[in-house]
Each structure stands twice: as structure tokens, then as C-alpha cells.
C-alpha positions as CSV (number, residue, x, y, z in Angstrom):
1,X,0.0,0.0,0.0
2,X,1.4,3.2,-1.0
3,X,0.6,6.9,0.3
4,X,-0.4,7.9,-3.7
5,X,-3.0,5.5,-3.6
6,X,-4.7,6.6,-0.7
7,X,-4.6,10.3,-2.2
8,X,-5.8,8.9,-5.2
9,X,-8.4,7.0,-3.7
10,X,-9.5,10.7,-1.1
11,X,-9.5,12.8,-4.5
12,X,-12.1,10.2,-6.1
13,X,-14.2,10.6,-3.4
14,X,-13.4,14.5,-3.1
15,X,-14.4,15.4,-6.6
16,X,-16.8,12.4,-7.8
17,X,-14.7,12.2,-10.8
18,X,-11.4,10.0,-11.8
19,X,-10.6,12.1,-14.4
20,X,-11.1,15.5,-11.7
21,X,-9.2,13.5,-9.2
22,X,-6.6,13.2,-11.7
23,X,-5.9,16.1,-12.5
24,X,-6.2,17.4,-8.6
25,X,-3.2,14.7,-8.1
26,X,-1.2,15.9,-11.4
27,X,-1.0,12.3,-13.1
28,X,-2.8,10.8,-15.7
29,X,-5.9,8.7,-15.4
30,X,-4.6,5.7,-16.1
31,X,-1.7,5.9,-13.9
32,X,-5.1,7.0,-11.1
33,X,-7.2,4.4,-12.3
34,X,-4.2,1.6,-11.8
35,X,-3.1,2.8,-8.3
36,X,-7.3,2.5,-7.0
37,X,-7.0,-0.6,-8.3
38,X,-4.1,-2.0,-7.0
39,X,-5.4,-0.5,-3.6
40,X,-9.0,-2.5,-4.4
41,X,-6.6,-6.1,-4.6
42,X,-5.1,-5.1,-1.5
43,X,-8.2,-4.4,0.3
44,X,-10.0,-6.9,-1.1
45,X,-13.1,-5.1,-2.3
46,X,-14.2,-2.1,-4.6
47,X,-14.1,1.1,-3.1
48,X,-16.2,3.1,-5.8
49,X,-19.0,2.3,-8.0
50,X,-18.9,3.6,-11.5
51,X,-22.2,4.3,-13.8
52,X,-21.6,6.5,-16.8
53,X,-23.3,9.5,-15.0
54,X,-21.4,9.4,-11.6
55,X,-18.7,7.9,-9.3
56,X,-19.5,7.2,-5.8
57,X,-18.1,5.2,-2.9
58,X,-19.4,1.7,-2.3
59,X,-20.2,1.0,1.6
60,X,-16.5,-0.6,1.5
61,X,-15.3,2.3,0.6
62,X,-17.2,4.6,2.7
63,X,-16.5,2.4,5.7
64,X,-12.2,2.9,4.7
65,X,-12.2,6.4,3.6
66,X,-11.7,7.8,7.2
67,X,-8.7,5.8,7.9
68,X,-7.2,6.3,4.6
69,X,-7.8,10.1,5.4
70,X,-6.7,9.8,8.8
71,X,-3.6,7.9,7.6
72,X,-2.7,11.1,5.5
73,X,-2.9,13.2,8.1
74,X,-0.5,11.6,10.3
75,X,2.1,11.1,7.2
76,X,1.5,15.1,7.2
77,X,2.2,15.5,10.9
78,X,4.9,13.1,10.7
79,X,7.0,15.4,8.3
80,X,6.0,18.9,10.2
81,X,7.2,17.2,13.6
82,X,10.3,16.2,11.5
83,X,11.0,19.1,10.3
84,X,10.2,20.9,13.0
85,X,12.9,19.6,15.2
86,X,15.5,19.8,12.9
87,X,15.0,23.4,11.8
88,X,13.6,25.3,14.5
89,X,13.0,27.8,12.9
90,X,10.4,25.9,10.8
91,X,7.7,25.1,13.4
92,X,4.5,24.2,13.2
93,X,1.7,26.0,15.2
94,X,-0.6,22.6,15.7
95,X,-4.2,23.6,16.6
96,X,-6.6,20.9,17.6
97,X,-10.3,22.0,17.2
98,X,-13.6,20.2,18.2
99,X,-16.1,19.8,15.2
100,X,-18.4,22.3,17.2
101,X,-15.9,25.1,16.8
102,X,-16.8,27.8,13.7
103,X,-14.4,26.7,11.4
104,X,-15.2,30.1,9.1
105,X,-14.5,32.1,12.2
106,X,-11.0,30.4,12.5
107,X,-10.0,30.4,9.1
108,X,-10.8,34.0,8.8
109,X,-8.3,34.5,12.4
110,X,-5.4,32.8,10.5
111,X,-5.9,34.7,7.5
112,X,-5.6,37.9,9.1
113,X,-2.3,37.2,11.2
114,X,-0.5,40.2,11.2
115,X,3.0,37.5,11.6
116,X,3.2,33.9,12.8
117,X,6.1,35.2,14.3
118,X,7.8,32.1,15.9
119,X,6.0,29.6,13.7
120,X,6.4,29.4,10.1
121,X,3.2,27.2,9.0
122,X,-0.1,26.3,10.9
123,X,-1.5,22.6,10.9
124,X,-5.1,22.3,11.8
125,X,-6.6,18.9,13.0
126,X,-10.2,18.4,13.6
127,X,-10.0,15.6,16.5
128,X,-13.1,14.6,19.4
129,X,-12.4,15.8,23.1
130,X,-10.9,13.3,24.1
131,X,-8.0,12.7,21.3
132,X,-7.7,16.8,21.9
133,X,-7.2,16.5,25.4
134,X,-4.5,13.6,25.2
135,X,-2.6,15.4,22.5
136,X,-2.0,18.6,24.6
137,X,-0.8,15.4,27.2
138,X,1.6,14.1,24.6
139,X,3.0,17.5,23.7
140,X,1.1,16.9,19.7
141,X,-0.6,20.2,19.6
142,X,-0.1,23.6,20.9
143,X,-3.7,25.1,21.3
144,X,-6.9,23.0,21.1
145,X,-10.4,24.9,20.8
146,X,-12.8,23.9,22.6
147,X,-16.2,24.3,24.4
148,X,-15.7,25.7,27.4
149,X,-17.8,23.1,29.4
150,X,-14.7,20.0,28.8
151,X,-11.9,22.3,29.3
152,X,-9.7,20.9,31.9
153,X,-8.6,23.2,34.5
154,X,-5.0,22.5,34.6
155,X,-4.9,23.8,31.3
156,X,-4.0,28.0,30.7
157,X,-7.6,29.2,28.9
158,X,-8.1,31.9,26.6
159,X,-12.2,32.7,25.5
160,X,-12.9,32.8,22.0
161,X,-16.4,34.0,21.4
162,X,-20.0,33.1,21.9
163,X,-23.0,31.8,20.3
164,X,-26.6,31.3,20.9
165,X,-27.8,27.5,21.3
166,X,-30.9,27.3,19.2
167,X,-33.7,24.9,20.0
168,X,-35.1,22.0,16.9
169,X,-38.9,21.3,18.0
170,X,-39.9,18.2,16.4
171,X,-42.5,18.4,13.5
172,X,-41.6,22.0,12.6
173,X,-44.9,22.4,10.5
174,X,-47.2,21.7,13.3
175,X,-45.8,24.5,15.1
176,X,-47.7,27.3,15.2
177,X,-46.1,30.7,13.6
178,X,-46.9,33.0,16.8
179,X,-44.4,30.5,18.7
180,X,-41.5,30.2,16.4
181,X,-39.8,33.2,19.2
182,X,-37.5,32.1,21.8
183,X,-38.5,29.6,24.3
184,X,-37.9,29.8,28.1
185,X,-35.7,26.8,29.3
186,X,-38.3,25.9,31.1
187,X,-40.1,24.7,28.5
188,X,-38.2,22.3,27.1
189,X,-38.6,20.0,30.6
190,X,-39.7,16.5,29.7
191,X,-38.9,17.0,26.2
192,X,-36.6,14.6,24.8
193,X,-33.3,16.1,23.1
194,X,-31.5,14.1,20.7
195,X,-27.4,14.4,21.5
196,X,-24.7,14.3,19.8
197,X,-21.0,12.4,21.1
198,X,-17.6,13.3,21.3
199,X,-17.8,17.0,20.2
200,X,-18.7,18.9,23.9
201,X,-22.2,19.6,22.5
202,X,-23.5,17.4,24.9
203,X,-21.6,18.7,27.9
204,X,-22.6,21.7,27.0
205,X,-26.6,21.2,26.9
206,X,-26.3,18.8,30.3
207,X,-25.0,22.2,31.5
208,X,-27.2,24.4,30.9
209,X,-30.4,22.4,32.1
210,X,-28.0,21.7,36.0
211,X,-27.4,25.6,35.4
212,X,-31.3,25.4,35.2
213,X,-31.7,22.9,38.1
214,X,-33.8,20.7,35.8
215,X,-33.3,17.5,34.4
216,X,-32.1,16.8,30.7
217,X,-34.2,14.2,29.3
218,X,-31.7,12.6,26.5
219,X,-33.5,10.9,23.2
220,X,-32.2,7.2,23.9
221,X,-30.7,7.2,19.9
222,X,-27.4,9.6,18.8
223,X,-27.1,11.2,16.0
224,X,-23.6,11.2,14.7
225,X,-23.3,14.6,13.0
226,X,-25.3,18.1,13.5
227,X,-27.5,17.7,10.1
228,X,-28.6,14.1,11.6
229,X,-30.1,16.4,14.6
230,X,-31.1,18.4,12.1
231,X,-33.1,16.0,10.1
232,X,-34.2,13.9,13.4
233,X,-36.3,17.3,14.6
234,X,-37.5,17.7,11.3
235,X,-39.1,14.3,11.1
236,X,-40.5,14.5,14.8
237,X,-38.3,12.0,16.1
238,X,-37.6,14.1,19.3
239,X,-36.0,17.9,19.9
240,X,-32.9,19.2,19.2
241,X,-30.5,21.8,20.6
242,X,-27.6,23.0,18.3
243,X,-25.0,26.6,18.0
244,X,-26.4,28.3,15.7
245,X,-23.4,28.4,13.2
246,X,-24.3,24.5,13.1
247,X,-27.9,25.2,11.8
248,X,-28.2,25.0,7.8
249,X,-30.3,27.3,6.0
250,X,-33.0,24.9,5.9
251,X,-33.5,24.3,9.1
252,X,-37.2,25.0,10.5
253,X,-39.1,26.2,13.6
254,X,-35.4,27.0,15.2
255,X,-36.2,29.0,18.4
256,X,-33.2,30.6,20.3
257,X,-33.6,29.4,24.1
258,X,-33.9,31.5,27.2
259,X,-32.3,30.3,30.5
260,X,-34.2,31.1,34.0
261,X,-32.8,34.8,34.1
262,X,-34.2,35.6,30.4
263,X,-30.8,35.4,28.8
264,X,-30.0,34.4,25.8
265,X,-28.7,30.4,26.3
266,X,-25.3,30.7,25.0
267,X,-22.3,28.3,24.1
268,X,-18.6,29.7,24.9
269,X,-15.4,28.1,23.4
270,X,-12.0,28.7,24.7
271,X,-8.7,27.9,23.4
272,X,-6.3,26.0,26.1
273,X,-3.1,25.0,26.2
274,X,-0.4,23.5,28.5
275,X,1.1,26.3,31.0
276,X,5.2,25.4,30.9
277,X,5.7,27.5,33.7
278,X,8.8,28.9,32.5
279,X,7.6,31.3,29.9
280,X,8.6,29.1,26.9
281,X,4.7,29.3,25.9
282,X,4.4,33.0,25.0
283,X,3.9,32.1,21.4
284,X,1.1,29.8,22.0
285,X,-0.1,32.6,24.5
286,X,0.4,35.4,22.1
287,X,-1.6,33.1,19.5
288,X,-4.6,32.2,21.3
289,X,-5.2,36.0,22.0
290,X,-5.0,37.1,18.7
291,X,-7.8,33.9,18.0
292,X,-9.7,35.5,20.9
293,X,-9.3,39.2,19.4
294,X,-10.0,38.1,16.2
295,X,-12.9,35.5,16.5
296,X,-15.1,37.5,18.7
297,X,-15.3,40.4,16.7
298,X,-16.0,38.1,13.2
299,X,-18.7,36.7,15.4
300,X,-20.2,39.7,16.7
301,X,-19.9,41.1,12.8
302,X,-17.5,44.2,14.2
303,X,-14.3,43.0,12.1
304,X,-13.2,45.0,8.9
């Protein structure tokens, strides 16, 4: 198995296309086509199905196209760390992010470093809590992002920004226009709420009902990605509670949520990172307030 062909085999699924992929890759289709299907006879299945209209993974494929991903990510880590410690004036600022972070409001933070200073490149990794968590452990990322709520408190913190957590009813269309406003935490008692894993969202809604003093009644399935909760509500499965940023533009009945004072319910992140105690981190600490600067006033809507 060679790295190539699991670019190869990412850039068919990317585009939908071999002839797109090829040309992403910069080699010929044929030389493509060979490599997926030398990968196939060492897999031992096929990855994509090809009609004359479309390309698309097979459940195989689907089912391997994380860890071929996630095997390309850690070649690409590899040769940063390498580099990294031979030329250290080459490092890599390596920022871990939950899935629930804004992703547009962190690009948009990068983009507008005024100078990366003591690092010459940025590697972003999207990882679950807990693979964030043991990274900052094993000294693999600088700065994670991450919802407040799972933020250990050995770790240095720096807020980010804010968003409103919006409510999902179930069976949008029967609910009546005049009530598609906000709705008071305590209404949502003894409604079930579909959750989410491995992101913080779920920390974060458990939190705001014990902030309430009332119980969270949890949906007994999980939905494994923020359009699943989506799509759940829609169908009247049971409730949903998402950030806002996570909502798409076809999502319906979405009612911000009020907590017992009136208050908008809201969802802070924070970037943390590991305090070395002997002032070596003032990049990292220099970094995460820039992020902080920067990606509170996109999401407020005050940045130029």
C-alpha cells in the first residue's frame, strides 16, 4: 500500500470524478485508475461504484475512507514534527479544534495574522475531546479549541467568542407561527433532546439544564453529526439543541432558548493549552489571543 494511492483513492471521493481526481493529483488517469486498483486487490473489495453519470463510494469504501484520510494526516504530521525539530525555525503551530468550533471564524483568524512570528506554518486537526485532550498530554498540539464546558482546568484558557444555542422542535410544521420566538428553558422540561458524542455539545446542553436545576431528558438514539439532529427534529423524532453556526439554511421552527434569568442560552469556546511554567509558551499565549481578538469580533460582525 502506498501513500499515492490513498490520495488517489481521497481525490475520487473529493471530486466524484477520476478524471477530476486526476488532474487534482497531477497524473494521468490511467496511472489514477491503476493505483485505486491496485489499492482494491489489497483491500480486497471495490471502493467506488462507476455508472456512466457518476462515481461514488461503495459502503466498503465509505467504511475505509476515514482511515485512509486519517492515515494522510498523520504522514503530514509526521513530516511537520520532523521538520520541526531539525530546523527550528520551521515550526508548526498545531491547533486541535472540536467539530463544534466555527471553522469560518478560525479560518478568517489565521488569514488575518499580522506574523506567525515564531512559527512558520499552521497545521489544523479536527479531533473529538478526548483525542484533543491527550494530545496537549503528549505535547502533539499547541492550542486546542474547545467548548468551554470540557476544558480541563490544569490547562491555561483563553475565550474565544459566543453563540446562541438554538432549539429543533420536532414536527416543525405543526408548530404554530406566533411561537416560532424564543423559548424559556423551562419549557423544554420533559422533552426529549437528541445528543450528539464526542464533540462537547453534549456537555454543553447537560450544562445548561444543571445551570437550570432541571433534568435533561436525552433521546435514547445519537445522531452522529449536527445535520442528523437536524433531520431527526424535522421528522418529529424528538428535539434538538444545536449553536447556531451549526444550523443550515433549511432548518425549521429554530427558536433561540432562554435560560431562567431571560438570557439568551449561549455556548462559549476557549482555546487552552499546557502552562510550561517557565515562559517558553508565550507564542502559544500570544496566538490564542490574537484567536480571541480576532474571532469574537467576526462573530459579533464588528471585524473589517
Amino acid at each position: 500500500m502506498k501513500f499515492n494511492q490513498l490520495r488517489y483513492m481521497t481525490a475520487v471521493a473529493e471530486t466524484g470524478s477520476f478524471s477530476g481526481a486526476a488532474e487534482g493529483c497531477c497524473v494521468t488517469q490511467p496511472t489514477l485508475s491503476n493505483g485505486i486498483a491496485q489499492l482494491e486487490k489489497e483491500l480486497g473489495g471495490k471502493l467506488f461504484k462507476r455508472t456512466t453519470r457518476s462515481v461514488t463510494l461503495t459502503k466498503f469504501g465509505a467504511a475505509l475512507l476515514p482511515l485512509a484520510q486519517g492515515v494522510l494526516e498523520a504522514q503530514d504530521e509526521l513530516e511537520h514534527a520532523a521538520k520541526s525539530f531539525f530546523e527550528p525555525q520551521a515550526r508548526i503551530l498545531r491547533i486541535g479544534l472540536s467539530p463544534l468550533v466555527n471553522s469560518q471564524l478560525l479560518s478568517g483568524a489565521l488569514a488575518s495574522f499580522p506574523s506567525r512570528g515564531d512559527w512558520a506554518d499552521v497545521f489544523l486537526k479536527q479531533c473529538f475531546l478526548d483525542d484533543l485532550l491527550e494530545r496537549l498530554d503528549n505535547d502533539t498540539l499547541e492550542l486546542a479549541l474547545l467548548p468551554r464546558e470540557v476544558r480541563s482546568h490544569r490547562l491555561q484558557a483563553q475565550t474565544l467568542y459566543e453563540e446562541d444555542l438554538i432549539y429543533l422542535p420536532p414536527n416543525p410544521d405543526l408548530v404554530p407561527v406566533e411561537t416560532t420566538n424564543a423559548i424559556a428553558i423551562e419549557d423544554l422540561a420533559d422533552r426529549p433532546i437528541i445528543l450528539t458524542q464526542g464533540c462537547g455539545l453534549s456537555d454543553v446542553i447537560a450544562n445548561m439544564f444543571d445551570a437550570a436545576k432541571m433534568e435533561l431528558k436525552r433521546y435514547p438514539g445519537q445522531a452522529l453529526s449536527y445535520q442528523v439532529v437536524e433531520e431527526w427534529a424535522g421528522l418529529g423524532i424528538a428535539g434538538g439543541i444545536l449553536p447556531r453556526s451549526k444550523l443550515t439554511e433549511n432548518a425549521q421552527g429554530a427558536r433561540p432558548i432562554l435560560d431562567r434569568s431571560g438570557a439568551p442560552a449561549m455556548v462559549a469556546y476557549e482555546a487552552v493549552w499546557v502552562a510550561d511554567g517557565d515562559g517558553s509558551d508565550a507564542g502559544v499565549t500570544a496566538c490564542a489571543e490574537h484567536l480571541a481578538v480576532t474571532m469574537n469580533a467576526l462573530s459579533s460582525g464588528s471585524a473589517v
